[in-house]
N, C-alpha and C positions, 0 to 999 in steps of 0.2 A: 504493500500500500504506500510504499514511502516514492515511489514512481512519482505520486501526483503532488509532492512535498516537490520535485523536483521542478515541476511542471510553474507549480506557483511561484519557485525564486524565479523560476525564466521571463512569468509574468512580470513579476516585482521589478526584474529590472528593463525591462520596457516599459513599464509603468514611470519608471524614474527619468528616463530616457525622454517619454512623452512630455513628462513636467516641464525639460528644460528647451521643448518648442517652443519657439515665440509665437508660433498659430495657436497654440493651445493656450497658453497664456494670457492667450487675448480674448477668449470666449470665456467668460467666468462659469456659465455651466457647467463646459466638460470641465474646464480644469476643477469644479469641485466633486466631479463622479469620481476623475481620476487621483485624487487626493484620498478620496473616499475608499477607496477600495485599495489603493496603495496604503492604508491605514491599515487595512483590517487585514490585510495578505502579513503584514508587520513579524508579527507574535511567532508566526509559521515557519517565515523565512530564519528568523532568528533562533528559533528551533532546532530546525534544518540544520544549523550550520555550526549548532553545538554538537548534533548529535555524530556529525558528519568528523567534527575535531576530538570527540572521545574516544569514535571507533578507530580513527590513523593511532592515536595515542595506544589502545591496547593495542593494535597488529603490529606498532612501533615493538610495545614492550614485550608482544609475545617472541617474536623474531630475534628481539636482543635475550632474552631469556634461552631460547634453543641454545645460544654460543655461550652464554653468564649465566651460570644459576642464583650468580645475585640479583640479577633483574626482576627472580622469578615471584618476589617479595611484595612486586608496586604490581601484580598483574590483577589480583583478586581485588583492589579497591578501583581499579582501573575498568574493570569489569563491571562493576556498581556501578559506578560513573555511566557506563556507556548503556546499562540497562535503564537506569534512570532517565537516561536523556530521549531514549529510544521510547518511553512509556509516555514521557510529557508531548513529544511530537506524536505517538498517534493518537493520544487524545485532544491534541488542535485538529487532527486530519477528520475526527469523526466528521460526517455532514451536518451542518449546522441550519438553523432556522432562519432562512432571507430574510428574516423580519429582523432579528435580533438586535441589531443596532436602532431600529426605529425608537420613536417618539412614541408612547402611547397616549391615550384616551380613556379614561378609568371611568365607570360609574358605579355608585353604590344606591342600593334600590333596598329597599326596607319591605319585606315580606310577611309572613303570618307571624301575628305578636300584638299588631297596634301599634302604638306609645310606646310599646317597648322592642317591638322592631326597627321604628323609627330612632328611636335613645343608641341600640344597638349601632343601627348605621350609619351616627354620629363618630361613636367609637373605631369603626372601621377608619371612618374618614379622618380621622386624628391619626391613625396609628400610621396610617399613608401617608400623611403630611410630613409626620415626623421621619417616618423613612426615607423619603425623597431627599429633608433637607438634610440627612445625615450621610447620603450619598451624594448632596452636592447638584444634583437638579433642582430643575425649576418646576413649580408650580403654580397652575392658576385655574380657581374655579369658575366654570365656563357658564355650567347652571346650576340653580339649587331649587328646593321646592323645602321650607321647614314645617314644622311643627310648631304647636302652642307650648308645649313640654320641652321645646330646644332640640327637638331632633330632626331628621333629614327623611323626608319622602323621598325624594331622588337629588342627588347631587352628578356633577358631572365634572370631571377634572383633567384638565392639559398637564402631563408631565413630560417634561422636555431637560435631556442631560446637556452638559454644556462640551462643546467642542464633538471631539470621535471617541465615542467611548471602546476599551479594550471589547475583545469578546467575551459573550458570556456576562461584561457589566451596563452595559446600556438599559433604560427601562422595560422594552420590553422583554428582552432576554433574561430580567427576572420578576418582573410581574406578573407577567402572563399565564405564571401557575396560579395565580390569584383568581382564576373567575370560574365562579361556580355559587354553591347555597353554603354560607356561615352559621352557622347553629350557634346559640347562647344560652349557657342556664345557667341563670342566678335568681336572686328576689327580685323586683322589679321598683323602682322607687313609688310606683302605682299600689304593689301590693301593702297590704295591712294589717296580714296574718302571717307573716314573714314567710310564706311558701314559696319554692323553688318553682320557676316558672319555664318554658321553655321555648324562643320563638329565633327566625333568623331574618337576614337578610341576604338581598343578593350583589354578587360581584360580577362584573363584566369590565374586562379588558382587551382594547382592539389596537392595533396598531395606528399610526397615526397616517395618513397617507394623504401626498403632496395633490395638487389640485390637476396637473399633469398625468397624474398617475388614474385616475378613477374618470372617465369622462360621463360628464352629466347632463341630459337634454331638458333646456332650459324649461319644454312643452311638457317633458314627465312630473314636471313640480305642481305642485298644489297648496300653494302658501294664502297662512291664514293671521291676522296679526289680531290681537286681542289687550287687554289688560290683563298686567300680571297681578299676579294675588300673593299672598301672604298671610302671615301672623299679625302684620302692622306694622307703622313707623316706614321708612323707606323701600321697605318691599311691595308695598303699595303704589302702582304709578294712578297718576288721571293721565294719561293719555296711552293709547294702542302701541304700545312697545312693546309687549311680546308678540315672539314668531312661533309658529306651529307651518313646519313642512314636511309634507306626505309625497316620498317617494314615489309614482303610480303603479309603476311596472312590478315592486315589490310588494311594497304595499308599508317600507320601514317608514313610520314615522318620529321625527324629532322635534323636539321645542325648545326654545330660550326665551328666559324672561329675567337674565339677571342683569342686564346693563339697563340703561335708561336708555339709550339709543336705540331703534328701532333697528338699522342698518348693521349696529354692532350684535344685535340680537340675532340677524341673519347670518354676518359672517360666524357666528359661534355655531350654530345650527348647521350649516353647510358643513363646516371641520367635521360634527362629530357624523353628522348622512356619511360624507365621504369615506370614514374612519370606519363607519357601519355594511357599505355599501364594499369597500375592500376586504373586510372579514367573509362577508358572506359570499365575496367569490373565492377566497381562500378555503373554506370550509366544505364547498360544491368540489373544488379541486380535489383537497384530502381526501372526501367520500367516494371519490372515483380509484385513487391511488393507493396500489395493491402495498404500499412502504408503508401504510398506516398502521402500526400496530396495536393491537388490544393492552399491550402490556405495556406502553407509554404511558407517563403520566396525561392524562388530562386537560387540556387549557381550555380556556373562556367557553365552556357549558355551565348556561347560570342553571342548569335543572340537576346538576351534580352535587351531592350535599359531599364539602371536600374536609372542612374542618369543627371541630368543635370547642368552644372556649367554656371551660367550666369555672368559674368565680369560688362557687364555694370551696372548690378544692386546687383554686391557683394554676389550672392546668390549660395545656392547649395540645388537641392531638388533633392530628393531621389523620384523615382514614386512608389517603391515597397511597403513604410513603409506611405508615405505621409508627414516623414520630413523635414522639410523646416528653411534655417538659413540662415542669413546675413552677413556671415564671412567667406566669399568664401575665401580672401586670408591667411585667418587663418588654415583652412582646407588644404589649398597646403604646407601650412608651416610644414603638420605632424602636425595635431590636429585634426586626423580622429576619433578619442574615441567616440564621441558624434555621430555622423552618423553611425559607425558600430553598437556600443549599439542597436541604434535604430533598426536596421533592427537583432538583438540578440533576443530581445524583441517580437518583431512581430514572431520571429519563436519557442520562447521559450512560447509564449502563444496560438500557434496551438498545440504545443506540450501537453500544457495541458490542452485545450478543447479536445486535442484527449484523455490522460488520465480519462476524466470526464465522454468520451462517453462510453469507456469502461468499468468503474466502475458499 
């Protein structure tokens, strides 16, 4: 498999070669695809070329060993060495998810519970925030719908990393195990008999996708502007600034009503159609493609109930991976790293039981 490790330096350095065209240079588009992908071949090439200076290094020391049995000393750490490097390059080689450097698109949607679904998918939406800013992306909420009790009917969020993220750290390469049904049991600040209650919400996460990438027939819209509602205070407009656009041909529909601008209502609304409108050709794709495996983990099926948080006993297990931790409130706090890893792991070693099968 390391053939196509080789294929990629050859890329890399055409890749490099193209950058220092003054044709390219002068078109800001390509030269940002080819930055772009000369970015993410990076990791691979650099791989490559360790793995490629360990293995001279042992056929160095074995060859001098045949003539010196002092040599024969540095051959077995030298050997580590070149297995290690050899295990790190083919797990860059596994095939990776096109998406995985993208931008994503998060909603949290509040499910069977009430008030306290809604409460819930407040809590989600915290714990996401905090994760973003402690990975250093950007966030902005694009729509919300609240509660009188301070919780979130539907929330909608732009998470955007800053510059080329490495592989495997860009948002959705690791959010995207995020979308599915959240289960919650605890007491409910509603309840009065302090019983354990149990209700969730939903997650969905899409990749973000550029305006070029998705084309949209301005005749298939069916947009509706309305006034936004609320709890009160500024979420209330007097005038028709929120948008509601209904995809035809699908039939997806979206809305925004958190700007005051009408205009700005649209442009939020269109990001997440598009965002919405790419996933679902991505998903028609998978359903056809015999490479989809059962024993993957999961992403963006909000009908999947994936994780559970239990309060009274500080826990949070994952049913997909079978990881289980007792630092439920450490985990809302944005110290998701350890739970998403986990469910990385489970899908990055289907990945290469599938490599194995094909070998």
């Amino acid at each position: 498999m390391f053939e196509s490790a080789q294929a990629q330096a050859d890329e890399h350095a055409e890749l490099e070669l193209q950058m220092a065209d003054p044709a390219v240079a002068s078109d800001p588009d390509r030269l940002r695809e080819i930055n772009k992908r000369y970015a993410a071949l990076g990791p691979t090439v650099t791989a490559y070329a360790a793995w490629k200076s360990a293995t001279d290094d042992l056929d160095a020391a074995r060859e001098l060993a045949a003539e010196d049995a002092t040599f024969a000393t540095e051959v077995p750490a030298l050997e580590q060495a070149a297995n290690d490097a050899a295990e790190h390059l083919r797990r860059l080689l596994i095939p990776r998810d096109p998406d995985d450097d993208r931008d994503v698109i998060l909603e949290v949607k509040a499910g069977e519970g009430g008030d306290e679904s809604a409460l819930f998918a407040g809590d989600l939406l915290r714990m996401y925030l905090r994760y973003a800013e402690q990975r250093g992306w950007r966030t902005e909420v694009l729509d919300v719908t609240e509660t009188d009790l301070g919780g979130y009917k539907d929330v909608q969020v732009s998470v955007k990393s800053r510059g080329h993220p490495m592989p495997g750290e860009g948002p959705w390469a690791r959010l995207k195990y995020e979308g599915g049904v959240h289960r919650v049991q605890r007491v409910p600040v509603t309840e009065t008999q302090g019983r354990i209650h149990t209700s969730a919400a939903g997650v969905w996460v899409m990749p973000e996708a550029e305006e070029v990438e998705v084309t949209i027939d301005p005749n298939d819209l069916k947009i509706d502007v309305y006034r936004s509602s609320g709890p009160g205070g500024q979420s209330v407009n007097t005038t028709d600034s929120a948008v509601r656009i209904t995809h035809l041909p699908t039939g997806t529909v979206v809305s925004c009503q958190n700007e005051k601008s009408q205009l700005q209502n649209k442009e939020s609304a269109m990001r997440v159609l598009r965002a919405r409108l790419h996933q679902l050709a991505v998903d028609e794709a998978n359903a056809a493609s015999a490479d989809i495996r059962a024993s993957q983990v999961r992403t963006v099926d909000r009908s999947e109930r994936i994780r559970t948080y239990n309060f009274p006993e500080n826990r949070i297990s994952d049913h997909r991976t079978g990881f289980k931790a007792y630092n439920l409130d450490t985990v809302l706090g944005g110290e998701l790293d350890p739970v998403v890893e986990s469910a990385m792991s489970a899908d990055e070693a289907a990945r290469l039981a599938a490599l194995g099968e094909g070998a």
